[in-house]
C-alpha positions as CSV (number, residue, x, y, z in Angstrom):
1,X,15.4,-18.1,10.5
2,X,11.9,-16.7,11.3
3,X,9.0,-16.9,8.4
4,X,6.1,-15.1,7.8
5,X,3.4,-14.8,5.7
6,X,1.4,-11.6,4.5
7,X,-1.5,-10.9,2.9
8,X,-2.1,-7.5,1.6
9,X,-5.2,-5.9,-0.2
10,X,-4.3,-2.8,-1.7
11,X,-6.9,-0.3,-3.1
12,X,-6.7,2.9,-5.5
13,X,-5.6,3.5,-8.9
14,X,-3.6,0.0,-8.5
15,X,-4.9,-1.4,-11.6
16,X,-3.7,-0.8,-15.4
17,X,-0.6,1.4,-13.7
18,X,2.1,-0.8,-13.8
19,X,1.5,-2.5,-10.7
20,X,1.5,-6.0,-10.6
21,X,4.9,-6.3,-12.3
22,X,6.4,-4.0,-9.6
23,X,4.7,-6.3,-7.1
24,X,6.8,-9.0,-8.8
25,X,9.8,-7.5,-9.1
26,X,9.9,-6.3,-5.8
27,X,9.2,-9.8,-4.4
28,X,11.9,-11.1,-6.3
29,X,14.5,-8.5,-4.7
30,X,13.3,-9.3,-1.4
31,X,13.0,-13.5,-2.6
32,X,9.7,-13.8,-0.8
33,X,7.3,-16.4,-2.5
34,X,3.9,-16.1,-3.1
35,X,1.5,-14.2,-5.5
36,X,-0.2,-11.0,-6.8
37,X,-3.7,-10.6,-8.2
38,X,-6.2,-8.2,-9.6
39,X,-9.5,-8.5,-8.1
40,X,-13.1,-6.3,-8.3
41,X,-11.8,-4.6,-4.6
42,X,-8.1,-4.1,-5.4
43,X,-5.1,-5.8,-5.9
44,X,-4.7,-9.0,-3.8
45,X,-1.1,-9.9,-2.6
46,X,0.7,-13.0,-0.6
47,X,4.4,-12.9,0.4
48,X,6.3,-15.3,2.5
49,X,9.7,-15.3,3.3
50,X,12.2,-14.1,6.2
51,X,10.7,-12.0,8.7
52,X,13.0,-9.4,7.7
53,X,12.8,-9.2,4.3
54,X,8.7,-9.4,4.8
55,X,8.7,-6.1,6.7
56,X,10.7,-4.5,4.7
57,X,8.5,-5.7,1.2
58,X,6.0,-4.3,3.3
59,X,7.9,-0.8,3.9
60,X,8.7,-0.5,0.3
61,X,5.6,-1.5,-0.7
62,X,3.4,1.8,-0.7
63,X,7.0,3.9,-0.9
64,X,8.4,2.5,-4.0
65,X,4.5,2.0,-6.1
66,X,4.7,2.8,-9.4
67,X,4.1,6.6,-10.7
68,X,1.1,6.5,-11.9
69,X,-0.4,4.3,-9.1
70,X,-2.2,5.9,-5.7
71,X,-2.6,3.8,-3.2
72,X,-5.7,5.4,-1.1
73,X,-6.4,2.0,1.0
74,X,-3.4,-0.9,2.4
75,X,-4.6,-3.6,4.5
76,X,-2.3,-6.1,6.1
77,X,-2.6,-9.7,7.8
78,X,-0.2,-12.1,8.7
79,X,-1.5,-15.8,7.9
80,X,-0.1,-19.5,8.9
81,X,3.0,-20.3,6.8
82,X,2.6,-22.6,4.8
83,X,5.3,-25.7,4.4
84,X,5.8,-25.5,0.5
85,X,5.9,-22.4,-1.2
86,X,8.0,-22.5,-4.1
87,X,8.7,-18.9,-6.4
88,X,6.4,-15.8,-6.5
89,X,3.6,-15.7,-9.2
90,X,0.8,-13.2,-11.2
91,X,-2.6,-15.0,-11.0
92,X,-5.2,-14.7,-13.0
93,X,-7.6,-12.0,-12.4
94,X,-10.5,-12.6,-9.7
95,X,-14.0,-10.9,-9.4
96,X,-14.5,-10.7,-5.9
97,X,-17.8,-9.0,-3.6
98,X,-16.6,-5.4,-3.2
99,X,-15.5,-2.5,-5.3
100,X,-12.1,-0.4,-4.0
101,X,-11.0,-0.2,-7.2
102,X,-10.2,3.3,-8.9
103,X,-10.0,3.6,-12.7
104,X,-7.0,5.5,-13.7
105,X,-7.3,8.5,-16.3
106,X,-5.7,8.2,-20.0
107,X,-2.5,8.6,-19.9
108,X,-0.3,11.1,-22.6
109,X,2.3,8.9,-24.8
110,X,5.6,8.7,-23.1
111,X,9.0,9.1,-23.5
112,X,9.7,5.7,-24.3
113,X,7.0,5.2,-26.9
114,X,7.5,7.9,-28.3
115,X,11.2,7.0,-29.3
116,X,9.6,3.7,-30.8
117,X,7.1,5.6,-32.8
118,X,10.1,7.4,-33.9
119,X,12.4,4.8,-34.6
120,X,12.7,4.3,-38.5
121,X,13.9,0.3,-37.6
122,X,11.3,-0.3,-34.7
123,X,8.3,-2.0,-35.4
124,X,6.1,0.1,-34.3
125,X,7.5,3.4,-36.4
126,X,4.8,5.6,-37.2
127,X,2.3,3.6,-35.0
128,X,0.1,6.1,-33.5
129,X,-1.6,4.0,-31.3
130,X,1.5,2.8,-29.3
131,X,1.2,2.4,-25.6
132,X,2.7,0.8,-21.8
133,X,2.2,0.0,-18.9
134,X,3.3,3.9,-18.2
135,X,0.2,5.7,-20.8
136,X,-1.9,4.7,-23.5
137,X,-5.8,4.8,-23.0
138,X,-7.7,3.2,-19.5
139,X,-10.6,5.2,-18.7
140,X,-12.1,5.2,-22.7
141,X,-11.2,1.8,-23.1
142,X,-12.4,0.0,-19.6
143,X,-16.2,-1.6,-19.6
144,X,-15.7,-3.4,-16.2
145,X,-13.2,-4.3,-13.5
146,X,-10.7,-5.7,-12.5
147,X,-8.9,-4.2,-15.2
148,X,-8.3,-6.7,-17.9
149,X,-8.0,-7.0,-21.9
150,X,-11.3,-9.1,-21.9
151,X,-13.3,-6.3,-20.2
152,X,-12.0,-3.5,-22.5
153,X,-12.8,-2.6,-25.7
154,X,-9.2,-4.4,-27.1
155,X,-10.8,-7.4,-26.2
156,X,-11.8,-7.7,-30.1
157,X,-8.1,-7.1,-31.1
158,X,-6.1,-10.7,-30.9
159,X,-2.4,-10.1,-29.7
160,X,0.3,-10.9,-32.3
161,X,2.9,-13.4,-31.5
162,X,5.5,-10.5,-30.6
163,X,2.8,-8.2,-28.6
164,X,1.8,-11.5,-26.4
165,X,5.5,-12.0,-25.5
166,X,5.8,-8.3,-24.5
167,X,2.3,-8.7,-22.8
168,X,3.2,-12.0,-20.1
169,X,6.6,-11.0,-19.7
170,X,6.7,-9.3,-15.9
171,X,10.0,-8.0,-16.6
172,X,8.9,-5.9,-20.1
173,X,7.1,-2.4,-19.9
174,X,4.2,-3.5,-21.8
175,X,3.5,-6.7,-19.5
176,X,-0.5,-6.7,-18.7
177,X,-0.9,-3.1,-21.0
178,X,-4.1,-3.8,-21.8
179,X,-4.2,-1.7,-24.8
180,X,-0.8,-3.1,-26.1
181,X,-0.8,-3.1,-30.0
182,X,1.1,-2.8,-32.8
183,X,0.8,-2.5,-36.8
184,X,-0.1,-6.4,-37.4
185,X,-2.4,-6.6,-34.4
186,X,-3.8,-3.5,-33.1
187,X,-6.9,-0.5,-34.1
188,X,-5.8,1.0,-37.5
189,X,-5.8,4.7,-38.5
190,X,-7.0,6.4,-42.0
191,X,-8.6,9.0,-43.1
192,X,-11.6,9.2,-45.6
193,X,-12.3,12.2,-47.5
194,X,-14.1,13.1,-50.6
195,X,-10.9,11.9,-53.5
196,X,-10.9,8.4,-51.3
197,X,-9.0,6.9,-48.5
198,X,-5.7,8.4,-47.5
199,X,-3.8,5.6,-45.6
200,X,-1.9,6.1,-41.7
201,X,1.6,7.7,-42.8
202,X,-0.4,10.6,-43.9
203,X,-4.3,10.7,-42.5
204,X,-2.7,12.3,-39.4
205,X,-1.0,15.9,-41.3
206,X,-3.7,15.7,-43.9
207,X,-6.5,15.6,-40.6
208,X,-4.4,18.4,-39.0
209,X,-4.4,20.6,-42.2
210,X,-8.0,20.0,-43.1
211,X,-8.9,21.1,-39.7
212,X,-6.6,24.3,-39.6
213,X,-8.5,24.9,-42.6
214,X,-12.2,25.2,-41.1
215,X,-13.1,21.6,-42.3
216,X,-15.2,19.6,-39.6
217,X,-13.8,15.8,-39.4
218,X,-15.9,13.1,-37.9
219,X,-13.8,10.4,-35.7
C-alpha cells in the first residue's frame, strides 16, 4: 500500500484549546505515526501512514478542531517517508523564528468542572479555581508563547502527583491545561477583613455580601 508523509503548520488560536490531544487522537483513529508540537508560529504536525488514511487526517483536520480552536492559517507538504516510524507522539514545545500564534481569551468554567466543583466526593469540591483544556484562564495567565506552564504565571505552582497524571495523559481533558490545579497544588482563595481571615468555603458569599453591601474589596 501507498505511504505518505505530511507536514502541517497550523496557525490561530491552536494553542491552550485542546489541540494537541485532538491531533493525537485523531492520528490514532487514522493509525498514522508521527508527531505534534507547539512552536512560537503554530502548531507543528507530522503524519505518515496510508495514502488514504493521510488525506483524510488531512480532511478532518481543520473540520473536526476542537471548539474553542480557529484555525486562520493550514499549510501542507508532503516529505520523504521515512523507513522506521513507529507510533504517533506530543513533543516538547519548540521556539521557532516567526509568530502565527493567537492567544486565546479566558474561557467561562464549564459544564464538566463545574459538576466536579460540585461534587461533595470529588476532589476538587468547592475548588474555585478548577479548570481544562475546554476554559479556565489563558490570556491573564500567558507571559510568552508557545503556550506552556513554564511561560505562565502557574509556572510557580508545582503539579501534585494526581494533577501531573491528568496533565501528560492525551486521552484526559486536562492533558497540557496549563492552569490545571487542585486543592493541594494550585493558587488558594481567602478573604481578609477587619475580624481576620475567613478561609475558601466561605470568602466567596461573605465577598459577594460585603460587596452587595457598598463595601469596596481589593483582589
Amino acid at each position: 500500500m501507498a505511504k505518505l508523509r505530511r507536514r502541517f503548520l497550523v496557525g490561530g488560536i491552536v494553542q491552550g484549546v485542546g489541540f494537541r490531544p485532538f491531533v493525537f487522537n485523531l492520528a490514532e483513529a487514522e493509525r498514522l505515526d508521527g508527531m505534534v508540537s507547539n512552536t512560537s508560529a503554530g502548531v507543528l504536525i507530522e503524519v505518515q501512514g496510508s495514502a488514504r488514511a493521510v488525506e483524510s487526517f488531512s480532511r478532518r483536520l481543520p473540520n473536526e478542531a476542537p471548539p474553542l480552536s480557529r484555525i486562520v492559517s493550514m499549510e501542507m507538504e508532503d516529505l520523504e517517508v521515512l523507513d522506521q516510524v513507529d507510533g504517533f507522539v506530543i513533543e516538547k514545545s519548540r521556539n521557532t523564528p516567526g509568530t502565527n500564534t493567537l492567544i486565546p481569551a479566558d474561557m467561562a468554567t464549564c459544564d464538566k468542572c463545574l459538576e466536579d466543583i460540585r461534587d461533595p466526593a470529588n476532589r476538587r469540591f468547592g475548588y474555585p479555581f478548577t479548570n481544562c483544556t475546554n476554559c479556565g484562564p489563558r490570556w491573564t495567565i500567558i507571559e510568552r508563547i508557545p503556550y506552556d506552564r513554564p511561560f505562565t504565571s502557574m509556572a510557580d505552582f508545582e503539579m501534585c502527583s494526581e494533577c501531573r497524571d491528568e496533565y501528560e495523559n492525551p486521552r484526559d481533558r486536562r492533558f497540557h491545561a496549563q492552569p490545571n490545579a487542585c486543592p493541594l497544588c494550585g493558587p488558594r482563595l481567602w478573604l481578609e477583613t477587619g475580624g481576620g481571615r475567613i478561609g475558601p468555603d466561605k470568602a466567596l458569599k461573605e465577598a459577594a455580601r460585603l460587596l452587595a453591601g457598598g463595601h469596596i474589596l481589593a483582589i
